[in-house]
C-alpha positions as CSV (number, residue, x, y, z in Angstrom):
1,X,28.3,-38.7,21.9
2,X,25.7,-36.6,23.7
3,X,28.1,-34.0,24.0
4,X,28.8,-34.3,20.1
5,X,25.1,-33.8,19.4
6,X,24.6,-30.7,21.3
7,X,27.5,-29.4,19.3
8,X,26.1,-30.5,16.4
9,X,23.0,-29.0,17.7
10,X,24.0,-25.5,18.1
11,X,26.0,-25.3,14.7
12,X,22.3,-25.7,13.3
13,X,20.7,-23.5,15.9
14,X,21.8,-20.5,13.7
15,X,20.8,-22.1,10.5
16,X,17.2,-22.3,11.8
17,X,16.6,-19.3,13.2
18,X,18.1,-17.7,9.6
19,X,15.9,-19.6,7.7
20,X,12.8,-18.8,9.9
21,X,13.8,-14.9,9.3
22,X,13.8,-15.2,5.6
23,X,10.4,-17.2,5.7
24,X,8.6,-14.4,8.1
25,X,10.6,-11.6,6.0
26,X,7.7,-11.5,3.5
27,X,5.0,-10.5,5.9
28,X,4.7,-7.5,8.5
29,X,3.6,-9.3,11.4
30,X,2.2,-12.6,11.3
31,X,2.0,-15.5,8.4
32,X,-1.0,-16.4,6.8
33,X,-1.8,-20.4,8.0
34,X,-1.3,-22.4,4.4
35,X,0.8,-19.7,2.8
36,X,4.6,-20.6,2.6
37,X,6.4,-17.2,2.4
38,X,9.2,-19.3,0.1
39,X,6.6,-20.5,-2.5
40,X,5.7,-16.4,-3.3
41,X,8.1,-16.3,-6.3
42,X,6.8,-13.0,-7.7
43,X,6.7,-9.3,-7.0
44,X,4.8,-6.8,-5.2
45,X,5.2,-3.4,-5.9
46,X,3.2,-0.7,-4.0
47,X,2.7,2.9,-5.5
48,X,1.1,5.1,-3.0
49,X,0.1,8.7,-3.1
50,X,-3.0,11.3,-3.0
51,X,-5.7,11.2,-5.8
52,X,-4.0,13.9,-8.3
53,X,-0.8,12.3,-8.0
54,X,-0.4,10.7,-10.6
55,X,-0.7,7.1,-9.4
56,X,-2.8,5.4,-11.5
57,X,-1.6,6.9,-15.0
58,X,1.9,5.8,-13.6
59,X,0.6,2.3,-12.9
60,X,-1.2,2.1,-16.6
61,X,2.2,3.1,-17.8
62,X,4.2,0.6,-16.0
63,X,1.7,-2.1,-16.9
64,X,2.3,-1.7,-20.5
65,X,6.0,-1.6,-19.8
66,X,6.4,-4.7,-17.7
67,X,3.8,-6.9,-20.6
68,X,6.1,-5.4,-23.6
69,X,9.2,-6.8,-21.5
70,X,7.7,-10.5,-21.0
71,X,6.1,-10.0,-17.1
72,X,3.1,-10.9,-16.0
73,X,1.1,-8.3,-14.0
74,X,-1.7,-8.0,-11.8
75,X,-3.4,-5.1,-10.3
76,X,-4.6,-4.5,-7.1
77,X,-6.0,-1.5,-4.9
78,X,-8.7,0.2,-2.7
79,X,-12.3,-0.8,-3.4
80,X,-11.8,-4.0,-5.6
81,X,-12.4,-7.1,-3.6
82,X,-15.5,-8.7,-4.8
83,X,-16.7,-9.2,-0.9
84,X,-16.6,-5.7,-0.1
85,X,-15.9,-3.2,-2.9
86,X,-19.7,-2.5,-3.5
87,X,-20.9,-2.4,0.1
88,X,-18.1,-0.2,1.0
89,X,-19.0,2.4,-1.8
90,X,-22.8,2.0,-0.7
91,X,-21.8,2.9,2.9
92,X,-19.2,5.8,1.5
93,X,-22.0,7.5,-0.2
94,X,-23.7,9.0,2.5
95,X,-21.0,10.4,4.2
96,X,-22.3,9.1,7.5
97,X,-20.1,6.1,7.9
98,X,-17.5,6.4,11.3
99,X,-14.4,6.2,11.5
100,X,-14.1,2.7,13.2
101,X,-16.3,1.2,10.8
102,X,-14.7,2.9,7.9
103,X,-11.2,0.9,9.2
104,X,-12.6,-2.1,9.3
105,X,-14.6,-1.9,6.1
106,X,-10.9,-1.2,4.3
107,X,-9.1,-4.2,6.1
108,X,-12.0,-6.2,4.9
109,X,-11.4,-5.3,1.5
110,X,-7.7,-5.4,1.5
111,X,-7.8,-8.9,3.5
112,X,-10.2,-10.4,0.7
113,X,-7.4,-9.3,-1.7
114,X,-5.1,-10.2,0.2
115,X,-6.0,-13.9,0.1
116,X,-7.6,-14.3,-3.3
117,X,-5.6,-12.4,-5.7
118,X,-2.4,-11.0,-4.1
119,X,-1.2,-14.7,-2.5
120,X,-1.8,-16.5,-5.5
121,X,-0.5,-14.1,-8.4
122,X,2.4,-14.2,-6.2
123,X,2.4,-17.7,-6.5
124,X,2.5,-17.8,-9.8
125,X,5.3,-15.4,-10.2
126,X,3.7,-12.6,-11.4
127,X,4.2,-9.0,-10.8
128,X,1.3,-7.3,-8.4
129,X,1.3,-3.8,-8.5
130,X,-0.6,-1.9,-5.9
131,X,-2.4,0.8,-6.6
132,X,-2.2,2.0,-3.2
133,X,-2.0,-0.6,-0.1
134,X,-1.8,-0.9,3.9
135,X,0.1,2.4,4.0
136,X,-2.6,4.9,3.5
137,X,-5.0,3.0,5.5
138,X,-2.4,3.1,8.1
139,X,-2.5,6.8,7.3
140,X,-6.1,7.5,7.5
141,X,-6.5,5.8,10.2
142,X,-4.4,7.4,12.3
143,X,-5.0,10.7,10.9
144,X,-8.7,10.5,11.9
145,X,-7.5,9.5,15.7
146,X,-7.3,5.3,15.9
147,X,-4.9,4.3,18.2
148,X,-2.0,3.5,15.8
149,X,-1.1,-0.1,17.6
150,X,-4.5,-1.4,16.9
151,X,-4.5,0.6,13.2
152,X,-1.2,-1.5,12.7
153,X,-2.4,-4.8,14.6
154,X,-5.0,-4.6,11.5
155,X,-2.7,-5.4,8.7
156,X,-0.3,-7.7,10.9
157,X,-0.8,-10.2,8.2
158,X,-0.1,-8.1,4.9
159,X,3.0,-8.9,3.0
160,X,6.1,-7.0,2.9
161,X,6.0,-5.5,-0.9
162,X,9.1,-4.8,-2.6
163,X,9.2,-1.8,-3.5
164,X,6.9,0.9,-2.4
165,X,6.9,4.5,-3.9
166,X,5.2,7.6,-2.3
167,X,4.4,10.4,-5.3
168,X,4.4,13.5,-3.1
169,X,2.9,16.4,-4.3
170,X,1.8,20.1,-2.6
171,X,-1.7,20.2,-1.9
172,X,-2.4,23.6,-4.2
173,X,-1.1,20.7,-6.9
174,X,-3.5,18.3,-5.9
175,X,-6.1,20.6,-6.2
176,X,-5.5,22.0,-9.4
177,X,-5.4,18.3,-10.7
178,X,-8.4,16.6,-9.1
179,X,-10.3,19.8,-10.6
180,X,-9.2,19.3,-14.1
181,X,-10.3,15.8,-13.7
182,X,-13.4,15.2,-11.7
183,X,-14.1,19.2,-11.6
184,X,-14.9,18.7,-8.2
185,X,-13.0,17.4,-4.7
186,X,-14.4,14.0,-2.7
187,X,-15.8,15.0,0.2
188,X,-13.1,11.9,2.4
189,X,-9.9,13.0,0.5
190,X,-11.0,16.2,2.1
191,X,-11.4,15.1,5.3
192,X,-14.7,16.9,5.7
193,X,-15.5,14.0,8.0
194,X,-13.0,15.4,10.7
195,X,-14.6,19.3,11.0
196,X,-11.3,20.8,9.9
197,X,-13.2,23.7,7.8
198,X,-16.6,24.6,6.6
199,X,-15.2,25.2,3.4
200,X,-13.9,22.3,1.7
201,X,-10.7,23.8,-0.1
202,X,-9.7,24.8,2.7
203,X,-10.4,21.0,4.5
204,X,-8.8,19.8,1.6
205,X,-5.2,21.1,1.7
206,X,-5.7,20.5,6.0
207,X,-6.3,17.0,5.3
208,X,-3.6,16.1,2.8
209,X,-1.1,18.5,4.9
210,X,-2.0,15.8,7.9
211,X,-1.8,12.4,5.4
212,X,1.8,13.8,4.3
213,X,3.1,14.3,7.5
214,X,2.0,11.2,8.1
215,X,3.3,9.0,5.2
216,X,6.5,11.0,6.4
217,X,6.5,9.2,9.6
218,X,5.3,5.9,8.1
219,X,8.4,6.3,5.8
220,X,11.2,6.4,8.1
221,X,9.6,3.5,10.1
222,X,8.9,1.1,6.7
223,X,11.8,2.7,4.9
224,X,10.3,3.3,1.5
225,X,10.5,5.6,-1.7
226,X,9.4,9.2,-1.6
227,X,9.1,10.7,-5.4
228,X,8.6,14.2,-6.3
229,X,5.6,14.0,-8.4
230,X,5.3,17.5,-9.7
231,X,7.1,16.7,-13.0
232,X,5.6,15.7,-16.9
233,X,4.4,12.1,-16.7
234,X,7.1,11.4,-18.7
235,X,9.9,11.9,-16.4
236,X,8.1,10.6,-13.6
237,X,7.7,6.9,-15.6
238,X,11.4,7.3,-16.4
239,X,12.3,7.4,-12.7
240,X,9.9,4.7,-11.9
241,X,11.4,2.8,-14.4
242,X,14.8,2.8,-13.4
243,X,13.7,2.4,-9.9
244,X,11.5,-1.0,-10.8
245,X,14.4,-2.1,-12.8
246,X,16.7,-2.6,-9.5
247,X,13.4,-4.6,-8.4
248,X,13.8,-7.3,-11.0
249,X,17.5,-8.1,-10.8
């Protein structure tokens, strides 16, 4: 009998340890406490990339596309948690914040999101797309010098999205757009923080050099989507499209 049972016992051994995978599956690191990775019935889809990419035309686009196909979507990104958001742009503005603080004003942000509208639009099976998420934060981070364990041990808790897709673009390109839109360049995308240059242009192609040879690295360790963005908006919600599509089968 006893000898049946630990037969019995190691048949289900497997079992467990499968199920427990599939379960911690949805998040990088750790679980949240309450939050039952199995009950998260909908989908998070992360599209990351410089300001000038493209990103969040590509996100209204896709918005409008999911709602005309019967989804339900939410949107999420840097800056919008209602606990940090306002106090983060306050602390932005006068360009004296540090790069430690900085960090952990983002995780703040992303961890209120995290909880109160990520979780439970998951929950109820809606699709979450990320304008931006953990990845350039990740980036940045590391980028300015944080030690790239304790930049990671940050967002332990985040979920697994997915799909994630990077819209790459040359920094001349980034230029040229961010001018046509805000006619100038923000001093952080440029990395004036870090002393690169004097002259911002110049800071600003450093800087976005650096973040893309980053996001290359942070690519072959979380395995997602690099896009060519320098193509009409057209094509590049075409590709999304059919990318997303795979998604939701």
């Amino acid at each position: 009998m006893t000898a049946k049972r630990k037969q019995i016992g190691k048949r289900n051994a497997p079992l467990c340890d499968k199920s427990k995978k599939l379960q911690n599956k949805r998040f990088i690191k750790h679980l949240i406490p309450g939050v039952n990775p199995l009950d998260l019935k909908g989908r998070l889809i992360v599209i990351e990339g410089a300001d000038g990419s493209g990103r969040s035309t590509q996100i209204r686009r896709l918005v409008d596309w999911l709602e005309a196909g019967g989804h339900a979507t939410t949107q999420v990104g840097l800056k919008r948690s209602n606990l940090a958001s306002e106090e983060l742009d306050r602390a932005k503005h006068g360009n004296i914040l540090n790069r430690t603080t900085l960090s952990l004003f983002y995780a703040t942000d992303f961890a209120d999101q995290l909880e109160n509208i990520i979780v439970p639009s998951l929950r109820a099976g809606f699709i979450v797309l990320a304008d931006r998420y953990i990845y350039t934060l990740m980036a940045r981070d590391m980028v300015r010098g944080l030690d790239p364990d304790w930049v990671k041990s940050l967002y332990s808790i985040a979920l697994q999205p997915d799909a994630v897709f990077y819209l790459k673009l040359p920094p001349e390109k980034l230029i040229q757009r961010n001018f046509m839109k805000n006619h100038t360049l923000d001093y952080w995308e440029s990395g004036m923080d870090l002393g690169l240059s004097l002259d911002m242009f110049d800071s600003f192609v450093r800087y976005q050099q650096l973040m893309a040879g980053k996001f290359d690295e942070l690519r072959r360790s979380w395995g997602f989507t690099t896009i060519d963005a320098d193509q009409s908006m057209d094509a590049l919600n075409r590709e999304m499209r059919d990318k997303i599509e795979r998604v939701l089968l």
